[in-house]
N, C-alpha and C positions, 0 to 999 in steps of 0.2 A: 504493500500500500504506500510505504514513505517514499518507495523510487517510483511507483505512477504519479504521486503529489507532484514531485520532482522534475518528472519530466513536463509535465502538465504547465509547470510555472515558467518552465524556461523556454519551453517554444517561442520560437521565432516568428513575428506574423510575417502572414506572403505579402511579397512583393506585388504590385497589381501592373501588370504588362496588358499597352496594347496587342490589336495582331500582329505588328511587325515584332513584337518580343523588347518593347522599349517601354519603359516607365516613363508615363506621361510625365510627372513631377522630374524628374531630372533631366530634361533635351536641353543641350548645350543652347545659351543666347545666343551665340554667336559662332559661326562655323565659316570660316576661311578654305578655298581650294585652289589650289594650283594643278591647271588642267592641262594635262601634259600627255603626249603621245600623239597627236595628230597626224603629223609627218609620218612618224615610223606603224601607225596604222593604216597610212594610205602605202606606201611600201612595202609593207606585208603583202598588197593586195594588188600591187603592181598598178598602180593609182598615182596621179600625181600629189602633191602635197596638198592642193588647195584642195582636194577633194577630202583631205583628213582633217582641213580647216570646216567645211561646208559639214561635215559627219559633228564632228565638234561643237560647231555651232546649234543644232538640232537637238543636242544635249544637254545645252543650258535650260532648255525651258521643262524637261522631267523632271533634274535635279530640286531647279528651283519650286517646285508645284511639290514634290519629295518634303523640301525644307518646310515649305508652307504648314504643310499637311500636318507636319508633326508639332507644330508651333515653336521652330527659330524664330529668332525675333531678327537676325543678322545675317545677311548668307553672300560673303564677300568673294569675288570670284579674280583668277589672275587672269585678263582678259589677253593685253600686251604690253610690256615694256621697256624699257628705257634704252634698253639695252637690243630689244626687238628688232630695232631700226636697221642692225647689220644683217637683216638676211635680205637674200636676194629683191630686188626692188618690185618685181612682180610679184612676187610673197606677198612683201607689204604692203601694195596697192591693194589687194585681193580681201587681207584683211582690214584695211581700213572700209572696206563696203560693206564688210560684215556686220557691224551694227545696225545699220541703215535697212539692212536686208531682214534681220534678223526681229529689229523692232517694229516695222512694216505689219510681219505677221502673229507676232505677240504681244506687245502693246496692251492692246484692248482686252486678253485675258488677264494680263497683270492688274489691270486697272479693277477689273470684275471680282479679281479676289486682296482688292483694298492694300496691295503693295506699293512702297514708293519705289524709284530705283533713284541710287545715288551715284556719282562718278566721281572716283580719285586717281590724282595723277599732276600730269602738267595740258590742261586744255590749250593752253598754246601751243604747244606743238604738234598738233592735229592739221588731219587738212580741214578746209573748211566745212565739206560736205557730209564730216563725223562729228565735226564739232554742233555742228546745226541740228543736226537727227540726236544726241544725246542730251542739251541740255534743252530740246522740244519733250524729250523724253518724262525728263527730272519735274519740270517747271509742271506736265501734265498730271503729273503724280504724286506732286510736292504737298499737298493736303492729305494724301492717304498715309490711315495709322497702324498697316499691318506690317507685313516684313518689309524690311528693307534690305532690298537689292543692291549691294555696292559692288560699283567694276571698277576694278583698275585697271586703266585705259592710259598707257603712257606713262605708268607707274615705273618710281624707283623707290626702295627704303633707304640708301643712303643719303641722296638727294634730298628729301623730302625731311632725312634726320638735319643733317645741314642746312636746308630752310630754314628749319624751326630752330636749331641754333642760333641764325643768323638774325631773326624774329625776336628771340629772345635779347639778343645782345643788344639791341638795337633799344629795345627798351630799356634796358640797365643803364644805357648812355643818353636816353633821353628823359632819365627820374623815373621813369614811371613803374620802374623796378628795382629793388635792390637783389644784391646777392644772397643774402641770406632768404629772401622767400622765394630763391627756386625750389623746388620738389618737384618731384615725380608728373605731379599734376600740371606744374606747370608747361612740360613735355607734354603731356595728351593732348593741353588745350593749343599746343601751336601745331602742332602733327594735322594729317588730311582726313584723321578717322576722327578729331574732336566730335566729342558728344557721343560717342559710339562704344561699346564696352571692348574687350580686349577677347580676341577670340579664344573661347574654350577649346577649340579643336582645330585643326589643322590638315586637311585631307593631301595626299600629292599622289595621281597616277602614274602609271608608264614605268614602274619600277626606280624611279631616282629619289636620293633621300638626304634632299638639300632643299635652301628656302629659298634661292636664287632672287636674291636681293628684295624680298616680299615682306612684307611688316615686321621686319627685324629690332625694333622697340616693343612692337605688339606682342609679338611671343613671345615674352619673357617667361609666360607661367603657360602658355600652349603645350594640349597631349598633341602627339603630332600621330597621322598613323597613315600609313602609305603601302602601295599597293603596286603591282604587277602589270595591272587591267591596264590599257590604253583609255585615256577618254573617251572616245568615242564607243567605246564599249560600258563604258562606267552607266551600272543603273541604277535605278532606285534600292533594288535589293544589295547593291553594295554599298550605298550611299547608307542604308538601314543597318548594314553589319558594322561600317563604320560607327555607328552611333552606339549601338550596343556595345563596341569595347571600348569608346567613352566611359560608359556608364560603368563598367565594369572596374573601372581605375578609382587610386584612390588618390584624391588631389590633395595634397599639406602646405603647401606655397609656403614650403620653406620649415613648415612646423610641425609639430607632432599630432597625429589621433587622437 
């Protein structure tokens, strides 16, 4: 009788899992990807490259509909950058139409399930005809209170650290800062993600297991968890398994249990 009391007291309660096997209460805020493999899934397939761009790009809008679903609040994606600019010039024209192409046909679902989309990066150096289709994008969806869609579009993390450096110092020499109230904080709020939380997770396809210059402040405290799949192969049910060994971690940011 004392060891059924016993056991009786110390059970565990369950865990309550949707269908995909994800507790509601713990889905990362924020979820960053670096979507990687396009080229060499269009070359598996003796395809040219913009066809692993165009396969790629048709995958952003599962993913994103995926993150919805499960209530991200953040779903930051690495669209192109900074660095993008050296591949071949036909590349980059190809990709620069892609948002244009891309928002054309999705837009208006974005809009229906109450998403904004946000763009970070350097919008000057766009051409003009992606700069016009992204911030017609932002401006059309800039009331809506559900996920938010962030691209980085021309993005670099060093760049963008040194901005905000630069942002910073600028104020300390014009009074309106001193040096002892820098913090942490004060970094968020000159950075491209201000007002945005620090992503939980970190996806990267195509088998490389590097951030490739991508919110390298941000992930300080980021699980990162990466994968084999080319993107354009990347689905929901990976996107799902990723979440699940989120969950399954145990985050200390530095401290103990």
């Amino acid at each position: 009788m004392l060891q059924r009391l016993k056991r009786l007291f110390t059970t565990q309660p369950q865990i309550q899992t949707d269908e995909h096997g994800i507790v509601p209460d713990a889905v990362p805020n924020h979820v960053a990807i670096i979507m990687d493999g396009n080229g060499r899934w269009a070359r598996k397939r003796g395809m040219p490259r913009i066809a692993g761009h165009r396969a790629g790009m048709n995958k952003v809008k599962e993913i994103s509909l995926a993150a919805d679903d499960i209530g991200v609040k953040v779903l930051t994606l690495y669209a192109f950058s900074t660095e993008n600019w050296k591949r071949p010039i036909e590349e980059v024209e190809f990709l620069m139409r892609l948002p244009e192409e891309w928002l054309a046909k999705e837009l208006d679902t974005l809009i229906a399930r109450n998403c904004r989309i946000r763009i970070i990066g350097e919008p000057e150096g766009l051409p003009g005809h992606t700069l016009r289709v992204v911030r017609e994008a932002e401006e059309k969806t800039r009331a809506n209170t559900g996920m938010i869609l962030n691209i980085a579009l021309n993005y670099g993390s060093r760049r963008e650290i040194l901005s905000a450096v630069r942002q910073i110092a600028e104020d300390v020499q014009a009074g309106r800062l001193t040096l002892d109230e820098i913090e942490d904080t004060t970094m968020d709020q000159h950075l491209l993600t201000a007002g945005l939380p620090d992503p939980d997770l970190l996806i990267r396809t195509s088998g490389e297991v590097r951030l490739s210059n991508f919110l390298l402040w941000q992930c300080a405290y980021t699980e990162f968890w990466f994968t084999e799949v080319f993107w354009p192969d990347f689905s929901r049910d990976y996107f799902f398994q990723a979440i699940r060994a989120f969950q399954g971690r145990g985050r200390r940011f530095g401290g103990l249990k």
